[in-house]
N, C-alpha and C positions, 0 to 999 in steps of 0.2 A: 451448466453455464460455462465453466472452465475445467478441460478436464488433458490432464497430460495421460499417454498413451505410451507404455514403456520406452520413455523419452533417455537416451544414451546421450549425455553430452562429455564430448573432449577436446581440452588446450592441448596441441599435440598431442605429447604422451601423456599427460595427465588426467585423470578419468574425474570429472567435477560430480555430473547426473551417472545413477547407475541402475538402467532400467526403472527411473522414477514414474512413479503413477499417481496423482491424484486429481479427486474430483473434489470442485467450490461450486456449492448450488446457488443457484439463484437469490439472490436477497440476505444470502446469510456472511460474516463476517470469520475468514479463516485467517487464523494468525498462524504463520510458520515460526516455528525457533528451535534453537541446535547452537552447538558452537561454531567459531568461525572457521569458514571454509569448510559448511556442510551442506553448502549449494543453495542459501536463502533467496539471495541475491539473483544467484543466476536464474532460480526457477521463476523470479517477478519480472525481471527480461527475456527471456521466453513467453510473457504473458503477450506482450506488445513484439514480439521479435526483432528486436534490440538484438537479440541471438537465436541462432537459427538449431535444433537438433543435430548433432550429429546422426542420429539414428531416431525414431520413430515420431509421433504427433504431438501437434497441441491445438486444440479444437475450440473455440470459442463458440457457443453457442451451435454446433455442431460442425461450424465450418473452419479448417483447417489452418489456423491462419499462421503456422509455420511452412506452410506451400504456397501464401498467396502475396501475389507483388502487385505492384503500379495501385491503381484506384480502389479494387475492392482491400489493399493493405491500407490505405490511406480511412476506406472508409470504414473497418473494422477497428484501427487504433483510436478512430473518433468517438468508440463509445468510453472510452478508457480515461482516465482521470489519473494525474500520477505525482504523489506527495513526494519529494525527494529528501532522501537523510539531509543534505546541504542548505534546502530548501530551494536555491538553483535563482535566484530572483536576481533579476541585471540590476549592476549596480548602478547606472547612469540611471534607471526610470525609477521614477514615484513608485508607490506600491502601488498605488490607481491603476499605473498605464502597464506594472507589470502585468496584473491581472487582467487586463483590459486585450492583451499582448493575441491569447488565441483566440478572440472574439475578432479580432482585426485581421489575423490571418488566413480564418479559418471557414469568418462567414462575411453575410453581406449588410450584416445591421448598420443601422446609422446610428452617428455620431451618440445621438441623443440615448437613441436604446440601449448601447455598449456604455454610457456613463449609468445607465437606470437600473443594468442591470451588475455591473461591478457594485455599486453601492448597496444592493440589495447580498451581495452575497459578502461584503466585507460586515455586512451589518449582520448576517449567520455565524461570521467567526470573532465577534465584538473587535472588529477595527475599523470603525468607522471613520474616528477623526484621525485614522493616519493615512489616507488617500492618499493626501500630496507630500509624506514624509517619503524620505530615502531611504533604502536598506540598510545604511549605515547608524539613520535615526533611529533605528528600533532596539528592542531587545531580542533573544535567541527566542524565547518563546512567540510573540509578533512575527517573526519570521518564518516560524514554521504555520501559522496561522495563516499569515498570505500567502504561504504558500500552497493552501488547502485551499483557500478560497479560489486558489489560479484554478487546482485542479476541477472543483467542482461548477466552477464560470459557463461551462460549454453543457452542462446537466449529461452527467457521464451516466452511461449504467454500471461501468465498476470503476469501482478505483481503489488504487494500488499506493501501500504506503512502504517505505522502504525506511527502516528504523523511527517513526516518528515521534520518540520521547529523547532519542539519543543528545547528551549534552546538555537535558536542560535542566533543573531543579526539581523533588517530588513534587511542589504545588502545580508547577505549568503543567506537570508529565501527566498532571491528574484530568487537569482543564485539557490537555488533549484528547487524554482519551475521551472526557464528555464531550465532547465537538465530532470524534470517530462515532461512537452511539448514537447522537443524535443525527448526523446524516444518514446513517442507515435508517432509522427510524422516520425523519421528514421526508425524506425523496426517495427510501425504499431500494437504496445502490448495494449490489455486491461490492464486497471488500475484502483484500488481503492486504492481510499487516506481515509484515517483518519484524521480528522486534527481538532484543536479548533482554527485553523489561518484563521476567514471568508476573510483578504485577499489573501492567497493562493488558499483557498476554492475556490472565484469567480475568479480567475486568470488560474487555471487550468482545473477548473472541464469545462463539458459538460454537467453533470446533478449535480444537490445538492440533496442529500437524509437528513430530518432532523430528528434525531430519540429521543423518547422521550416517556419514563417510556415501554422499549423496543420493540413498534411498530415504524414504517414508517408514519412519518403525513405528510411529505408533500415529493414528487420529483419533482422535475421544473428544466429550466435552471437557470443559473444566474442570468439573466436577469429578470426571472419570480418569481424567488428566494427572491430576492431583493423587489418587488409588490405584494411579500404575502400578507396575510389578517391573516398567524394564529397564536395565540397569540403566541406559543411557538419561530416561525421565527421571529418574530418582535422583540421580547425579546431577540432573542440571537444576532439579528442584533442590536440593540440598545445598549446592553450591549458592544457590542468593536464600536460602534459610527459610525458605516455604514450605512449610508444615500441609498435612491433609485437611486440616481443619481452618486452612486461609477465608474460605466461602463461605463459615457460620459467621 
């Protein structure tokens, strides 16, 4: 589905990607984590080419969409859904019309169907009755909620979440990740998480990618995740006090 091809990225001299390589199959939900500045970020901007390789590919469904511009870029990023750590919601529009936003720019529905279908997907993230609330009326967790609902509005086949627990309390952090589950499960979307939550991490994910001085050192499940042996997994599971026995 998504698969980078010894992908070299560099800010000048600074070397971010270093011959990274992974593959996100189809249907399944890969969470990336590492500490900061070990290319999370950069590799979920790469997905949509926000950033371009310095050196080798990034293939979406086997088509290169780090070589491709004008219409077929436009209509490759259209299968893509994209949760922002921020959440990114303008602040002058309702949360309705935030979400309402790439239905308007994107396609040709009427009026009727872009309200029929916001309401439908604010009712997938339980925000019904704040339609016509402002971004300022909510809480941090609501806001990362419409802002998943923006993403999944347009029926993406992947989407991409860029830290989506960060800042908010363990109960919301939990209610997100069951909102992350359940869309892969209803609409059947691939999905990358970003996350430095290794509870959300092994709660959601399918596979754990751990990255670090920006290659790929380890992919496993959870499970296997957890029974690493390398130093950088151990370390990062030690540091938030996650035991191998987190999954019983």
């Amino acid at each position: 589905m998504i698969r980078f091809d010894n992908v070299i990225k560099k800010f000048g001299h600074r070397l971010v990607l270093d011959r990274f390589n992974l593959h996100v199959k189809k249907g399944e939900t890969m969470v990336l984590v590492g500490t900061s500045g070990a290319g999370k970020s950069v590799t979920l901007k790469h997905m949509v080419k926000l950033l371009k390789p310095t050196q080798g590919e990034v293939l979406i469904e086997g088509e290169a969409i780090s070589a491709t511009v004008g219409k077929d870029l436009q209509r490759l990023r259209g299968d893509f859904g994209f949760l922002f750590q921020s959440s990114a919601l303008l602040q002058w529009m309702s949360v309705g019309e935030n979400i309402a936003l790439p239905l308007r720019e994107h396609t040709s529905f009427s009026d009727e169907e872009i309200e029929e279908k916001v309401r439908s997907v604010l009712a997938q993230v339980g925000l019904e009755d704040a339609i016509w609330k402002l971004p300022a009326e909510i809480s941090g967790g609501m806001k990362k909620r419409a802002g998943l609902a923006r993403a999944i509005v347009t029926e993406p086949k992947i989407i991409l979440y860029d830290e989506p627990t960060s800042g908010l309390d363990p109960v919301t952090s939990r209610t997100i990740d069951e909102l992350i589950m359940h869309l892969k499960r209803d609409l059947g979307v691939t999905s990358v998480v970003v996350t430095h939550d290794m509870i959300s991490a092994l709660t959601v994910g399918d596979r754990i990618a751990m990255l670090h001085q920006g290659r790929v050192v380890e992919v496993s499940t959870p499970a296997e995740f957890l029974h690493s042996k390398h130093p950088e997994v151990r370390g990062f599971l030690d540091a938030q006090y996650i035991s191998s026995d987190f999954l019983k």
